[in-house]
N, C-alpha and C positions, 0 to 999 in steps of 0.2 A: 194222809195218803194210805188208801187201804193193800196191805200186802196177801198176795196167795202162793200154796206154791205150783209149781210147774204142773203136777197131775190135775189138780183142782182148775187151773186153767187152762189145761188141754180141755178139758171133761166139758167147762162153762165157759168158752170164750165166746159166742155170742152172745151173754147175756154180760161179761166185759166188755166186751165192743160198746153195745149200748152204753154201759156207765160212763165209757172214752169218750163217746159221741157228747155226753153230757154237760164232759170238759173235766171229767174225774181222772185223774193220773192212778195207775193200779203198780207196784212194785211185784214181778215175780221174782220166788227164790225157790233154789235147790236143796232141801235140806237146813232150811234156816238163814242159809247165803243167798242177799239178794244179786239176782243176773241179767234182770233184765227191766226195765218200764213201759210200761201200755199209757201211754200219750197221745192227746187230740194231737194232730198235725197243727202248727202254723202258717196258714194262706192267706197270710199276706204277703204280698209280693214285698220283695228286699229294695229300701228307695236307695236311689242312685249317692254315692258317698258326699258328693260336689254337692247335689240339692240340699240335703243335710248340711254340709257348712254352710251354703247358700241363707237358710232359714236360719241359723245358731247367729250368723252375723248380722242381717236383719233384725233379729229381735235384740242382741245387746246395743244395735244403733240408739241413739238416743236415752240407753241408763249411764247413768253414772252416779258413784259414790258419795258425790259431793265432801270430798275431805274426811270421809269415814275411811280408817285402815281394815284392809281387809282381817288381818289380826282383831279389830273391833269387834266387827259382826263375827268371827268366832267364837270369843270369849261369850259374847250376847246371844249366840246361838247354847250355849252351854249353861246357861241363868236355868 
């Protein structure tokens, strides 16, 4: 994440916009202290909380562990 400070990007911030535009996150700071970030906006729209458990519990229908402890796949994630 590339940082500037405050004067630097009063001076350039349409040529920060574009790098925004890019999807590049820019850190401003005052003096060495960062205060603030230049970020692409997120548009995607926010899904409804219900749909979201809706799909989480559709998809664990039908797994199961078959006798594996969850403690198992732990350890087994840790190998």
């Amino acid at each position: 994440m590339r940082s500037v400070g405050a004067y630097e990007a009063k001076t350039h911030l349409p040529g920060l916009l574009d790098r925004v535009a890019l999807g590049e996150q820019i850190i401003i700071t005052r003096h060495g202290v960062p205060v603030a970030v230049l970020r692409p906006i997120d548009d995607r729209p926010a899904e409804d909380p219900r749909l979201v458990i809706d799909k989480i519990m559709a998809f664990r229908r039908g797994r199961r562990l078959d006798g594996i402890s969850l403690r198992e796949l732990i350890e087994e994630g840790r190998r």
